[in-house]
N, C-alpha and C positions, 0 to 999 in steps of 0.2 A: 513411405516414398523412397526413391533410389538416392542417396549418398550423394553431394551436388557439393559444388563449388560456388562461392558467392567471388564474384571477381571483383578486382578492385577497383575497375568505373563500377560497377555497381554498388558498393561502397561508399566510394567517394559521392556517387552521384545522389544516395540518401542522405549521406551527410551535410551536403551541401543545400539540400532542403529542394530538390527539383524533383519533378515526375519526370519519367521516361520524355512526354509530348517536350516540356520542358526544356528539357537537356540538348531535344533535338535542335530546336530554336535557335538556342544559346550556342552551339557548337555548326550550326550548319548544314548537319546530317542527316539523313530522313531516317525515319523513325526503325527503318529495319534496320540501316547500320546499327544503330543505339543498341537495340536487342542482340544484335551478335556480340555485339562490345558485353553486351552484361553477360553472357553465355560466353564467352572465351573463343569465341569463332573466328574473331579478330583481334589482332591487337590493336589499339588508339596509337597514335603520335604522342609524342611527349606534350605535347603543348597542351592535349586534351585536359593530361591527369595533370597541368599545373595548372590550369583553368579550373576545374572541378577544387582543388585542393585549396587554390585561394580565396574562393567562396566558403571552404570547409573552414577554415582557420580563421579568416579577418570577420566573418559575418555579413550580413546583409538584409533586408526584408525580411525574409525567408527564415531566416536562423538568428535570431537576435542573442543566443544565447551560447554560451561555450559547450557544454554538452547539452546531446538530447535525452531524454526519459520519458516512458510511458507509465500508465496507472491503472493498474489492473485492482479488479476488485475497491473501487474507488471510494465509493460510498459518497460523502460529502469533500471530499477533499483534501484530506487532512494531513494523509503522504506528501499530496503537489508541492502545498503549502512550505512545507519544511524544503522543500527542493530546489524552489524556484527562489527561495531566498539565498540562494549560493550560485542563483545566475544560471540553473537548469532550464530548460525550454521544453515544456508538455506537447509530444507529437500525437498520443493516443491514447485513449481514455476508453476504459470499459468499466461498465456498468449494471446491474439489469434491475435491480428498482428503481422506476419510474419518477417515486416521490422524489428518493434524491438525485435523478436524474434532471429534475425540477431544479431543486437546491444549488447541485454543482453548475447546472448552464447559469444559471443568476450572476453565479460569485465568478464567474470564468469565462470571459468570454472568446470565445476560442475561433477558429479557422477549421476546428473538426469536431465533426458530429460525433456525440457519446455512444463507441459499440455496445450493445445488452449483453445478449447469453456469454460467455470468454468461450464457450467450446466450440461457436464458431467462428472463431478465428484460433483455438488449438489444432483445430482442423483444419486449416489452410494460414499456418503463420504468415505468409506471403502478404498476406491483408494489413498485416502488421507495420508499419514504416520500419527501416534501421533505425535504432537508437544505439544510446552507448550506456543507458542506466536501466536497470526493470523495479517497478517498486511494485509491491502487492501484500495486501493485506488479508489472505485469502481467507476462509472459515475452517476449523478446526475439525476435522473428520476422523474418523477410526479407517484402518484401511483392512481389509480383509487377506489373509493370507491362504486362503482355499485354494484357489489357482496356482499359488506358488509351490503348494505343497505339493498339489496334481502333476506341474510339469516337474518338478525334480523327482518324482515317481517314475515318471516315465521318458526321465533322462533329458528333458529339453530345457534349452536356454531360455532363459528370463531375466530381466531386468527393469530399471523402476517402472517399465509400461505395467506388466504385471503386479507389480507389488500396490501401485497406486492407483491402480484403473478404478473409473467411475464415483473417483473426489477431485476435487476443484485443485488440489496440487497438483494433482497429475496433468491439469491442465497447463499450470503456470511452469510445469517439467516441459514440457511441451514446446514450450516460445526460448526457454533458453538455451534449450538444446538446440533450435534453429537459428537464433542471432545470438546466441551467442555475446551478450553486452559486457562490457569490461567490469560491470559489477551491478551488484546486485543487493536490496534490502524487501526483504520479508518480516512482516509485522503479525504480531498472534497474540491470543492471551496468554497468560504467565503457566499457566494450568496445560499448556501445549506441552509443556516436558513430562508431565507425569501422564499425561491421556491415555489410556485403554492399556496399562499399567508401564510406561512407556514405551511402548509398541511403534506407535503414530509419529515420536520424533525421533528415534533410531531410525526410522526407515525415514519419514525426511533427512536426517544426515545423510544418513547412507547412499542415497539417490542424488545430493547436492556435492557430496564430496567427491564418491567414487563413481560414478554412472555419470555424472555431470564432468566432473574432473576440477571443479571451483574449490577456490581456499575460503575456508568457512571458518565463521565467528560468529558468538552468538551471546549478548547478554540480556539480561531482566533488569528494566530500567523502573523507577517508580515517578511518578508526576509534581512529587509533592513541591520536590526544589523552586519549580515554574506556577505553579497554579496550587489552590489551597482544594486538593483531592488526592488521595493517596490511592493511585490507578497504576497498577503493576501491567507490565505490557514486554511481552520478550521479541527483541530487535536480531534477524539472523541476518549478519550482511555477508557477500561473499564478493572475491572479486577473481578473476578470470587467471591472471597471472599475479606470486606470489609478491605481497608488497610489507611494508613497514607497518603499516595499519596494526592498532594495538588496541581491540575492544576493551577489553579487562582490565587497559592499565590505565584507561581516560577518568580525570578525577572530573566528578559530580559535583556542582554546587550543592553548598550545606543546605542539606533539606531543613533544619532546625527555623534559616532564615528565610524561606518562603512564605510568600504572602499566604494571609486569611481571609479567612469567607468574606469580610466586613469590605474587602477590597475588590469585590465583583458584585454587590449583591445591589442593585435599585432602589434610588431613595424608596423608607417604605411609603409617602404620602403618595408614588405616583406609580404602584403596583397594584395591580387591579384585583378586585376583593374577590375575584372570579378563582386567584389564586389560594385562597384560605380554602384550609380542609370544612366540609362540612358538618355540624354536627353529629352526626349519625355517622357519616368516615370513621370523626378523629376517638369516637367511644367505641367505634370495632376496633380499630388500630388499638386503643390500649388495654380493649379486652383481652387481646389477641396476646401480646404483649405479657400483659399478667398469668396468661393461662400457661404459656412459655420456662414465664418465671419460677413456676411452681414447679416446673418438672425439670427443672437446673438449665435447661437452653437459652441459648442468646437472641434465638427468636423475636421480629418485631422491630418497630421502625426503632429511626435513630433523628435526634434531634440534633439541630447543631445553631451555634452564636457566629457571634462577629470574628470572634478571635476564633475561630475552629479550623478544624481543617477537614473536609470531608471524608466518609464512603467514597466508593465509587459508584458513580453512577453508568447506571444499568441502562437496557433497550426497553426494558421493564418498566421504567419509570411512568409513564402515564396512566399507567392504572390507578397508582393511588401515592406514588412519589415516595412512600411509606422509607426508601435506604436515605435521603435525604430532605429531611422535612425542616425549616427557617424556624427555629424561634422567633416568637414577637408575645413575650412580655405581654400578660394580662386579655390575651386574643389567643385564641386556637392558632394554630401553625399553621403553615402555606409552604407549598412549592415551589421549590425556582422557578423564575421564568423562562421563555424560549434562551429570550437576550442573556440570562444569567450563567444559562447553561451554555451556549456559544463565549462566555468570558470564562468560566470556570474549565472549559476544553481549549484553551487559547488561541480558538476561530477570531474574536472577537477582542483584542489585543493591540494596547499602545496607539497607534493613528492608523491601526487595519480595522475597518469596520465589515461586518459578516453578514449580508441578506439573508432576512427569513421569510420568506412567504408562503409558508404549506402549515396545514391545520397545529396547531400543539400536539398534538399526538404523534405526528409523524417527525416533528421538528424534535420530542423526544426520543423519539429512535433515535433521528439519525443521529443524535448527539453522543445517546449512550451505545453507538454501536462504531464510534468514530475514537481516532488517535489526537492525545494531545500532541496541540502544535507544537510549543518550544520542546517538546522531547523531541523530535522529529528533526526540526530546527539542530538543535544540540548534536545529533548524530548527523545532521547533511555536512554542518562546518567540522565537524572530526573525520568525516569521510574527502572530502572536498579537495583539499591536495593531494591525495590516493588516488582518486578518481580521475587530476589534469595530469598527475603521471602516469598512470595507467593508459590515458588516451595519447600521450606522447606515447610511449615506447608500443604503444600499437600500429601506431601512423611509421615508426621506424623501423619495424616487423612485420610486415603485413603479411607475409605469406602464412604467419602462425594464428592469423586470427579468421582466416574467412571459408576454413572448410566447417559446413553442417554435419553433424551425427546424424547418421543414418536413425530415422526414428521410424515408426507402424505403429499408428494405432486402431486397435483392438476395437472390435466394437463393443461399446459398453454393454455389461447384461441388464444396468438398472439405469434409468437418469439421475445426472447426482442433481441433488436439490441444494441453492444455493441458500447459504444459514449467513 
């Protein structure tokens, strides 16, 4: 699409949490002037943009919160969560499994409906509200470099359209190259740095730093501190213009002192016996197990006590729970529960209680396919006053934040399949 200016009633006027009909209301004006104003056809009187700006600042209805942030790639929620505990306000939500599209309406009860596919709305980011935060937790893809090889043969420009066409980053490349948010957290497995021999995070750098033009930081946080699961999860934050923000140098609570299993796990008298492995399971499990052993591998489940600290648990998990299976002393071992594993992911935490209402099976997806809370948590309040000064010296800059990059996209040769 052509190179466009986003003006600053249009700005202000998402920020302030109004639609176009909205604003018209509020201001007087019929809905064409409104449009000229956000296309630069007109200028506003003063009094508009102190109207629109005092709704943006003090709050209202509308905006109960200091900054906005969307949730791409959401799953069950577990970005929001960390966000909204530092007084973030969720304007948009994408999703496209159903189950935990289920899950997240339950726990969220929102003012907007959950988008599905994200590429369409990469394809028309306009659908998108303004926010001032992007969180996304995308799925981990190899990106092919054929195209790129092709056009540098034959002398033509490329840039990360080409490099990442037809994966789910290229989509979330997409949304921040057109809003452009004062910052940014991307969430992935630990395993994203070495991917396809690390291929896949060079060119996410490359695309976030130099194509994007964002100050990028990025570290590998593990769970254990918060929750008794040692779940490695690599956090890339970026923020638009350069700040004090210091990933690397934030001290971690002593993971030594983090809680044990024995601190999330359901009395056992009122766990239901549905949960025990069953005979015939738990004698292939340690078939499996022994036959492993013989051939020097670590192969085969893992047991764990009160005092332990787990695996990570996997999207895998309801098959046979085999990475983390409950000891119980003189009885075959059992599975977490739904509840166990929403405490052990700190959904389900202190006087936050977490709705489950979809089969076990899908409730273990989405568990093991979801971010622990307080890690999330931990990095929103280390990002947190980065973020009200970022949005201040925006609002006293404005002219350096509201031009879009010229973006085109490509049409894809394959559908990317969302993992």
């Amino acid at each position: 699409m052509p190179q466009e200016a986003r003006t600053k009633f249009k700005v202000l006027r998402e920020r302030a949490g109004l639609t176009p009909e909205e604003a018209s209301d509020l201001l007087g004006v019929c809905l064409r002037t409104i449009k000229r104003y956000e296309k630069g056809d007109i200028q506003p009187k003063p009094l508009v943009f102190k109207t629109l700006q005092d709704m943006a600042d003090k709050g209202n209805s509308r905006r109960p919160s200091h900054f906005r942030f969307i949730d791409l790639f959401a799953g069950i929620g577990g970005l929001r969560l960390g966000f909204e505990s530092i007084g973030g306000h969720c304007v948009f939500t994408s999703e496209w499994d159903v189950h935990s599209q289920k899950t997240y309406t339950l726990n969220f009860r929102d003012n907007h409906e959950i988008g599905g596919d994200i590429r369409e709305f990469s394809e028309n980011p306009d659908k998108i509200p303004g926010h001032d935060v992007l969180l996304a937790g995308f799925p981990c893809q190899p990106f092919s470099i054929a195209g790129v090889s092709k056009k540098n043969a034959l002398g033509r420009p490329h840039g990360f359209l080409c490099d990442t066409q037809g994966t789910l980053f290229f989509d979330t490349a997409q949304i921040i190259a057109h809003h452009r948010p004062v910052a940014f957290v991307l969430e992935n497995v630990k395993n994203l740095e070495s991917h396809d021999g690390g291929r896949t995070f060079a060119t996410i750098m490359n695309v976030l730093t130099n194509e994007l033009g964002y100050h990028i930081q990025h570290r590998v946080i593990s769970s254990e501190p918060w929750v008794p699961q040692k779940r490695e999860r690599i956090f890339i934050v970026g923020f638009r213009e350069p700040t004090a923000f210091n990933f690397a140098g934030l001290k971690l609570p002593d993971a030594t002192r983090g809680p044990k299993l024995g601190s999330i796990l359901e009395p056992h008298d009122e766990v239901d016996p549905k949960y025990t492995l069953t005979p015939r399971l738990w004698e292939y499990l340690q078939g499996y197990k022994a036959k492993h052993q013989l051939k020097g591998n670590g192969f085969g489940y893992s047991l764990f006590g009160p005092d332990d600290v787990t695996r990570t648990l996997s999207a895998r998990y309801y098959k046979d729970g085999s990475e983390v299976l409950v000891d119980q002393p003189g009885k075959r071992p059992r599975r977490l529960t739904p509840l166990e594993c929403a405490r052990l992911m700190g959904f389900d935490r202190g006087e936050r209680r977490f709705r489950i209402e979809v089969s076990d099976t899908q409730a273990y997806r989405q568990f093991g396919n979801a971010v622990v809370v307080p890690v999330v948590e931990f990095v929103a309040r280390a990002m947190q006053q980065h973020i009200d000064d970022a949005m201040r010296a925006a609002e006293l800059a404005p002219e350096k934040n509201w031009k879009v990059r010229e973006v085109t996209r490509p049409a894809p040769k394959v559908a990317a399949a969302h993992g």
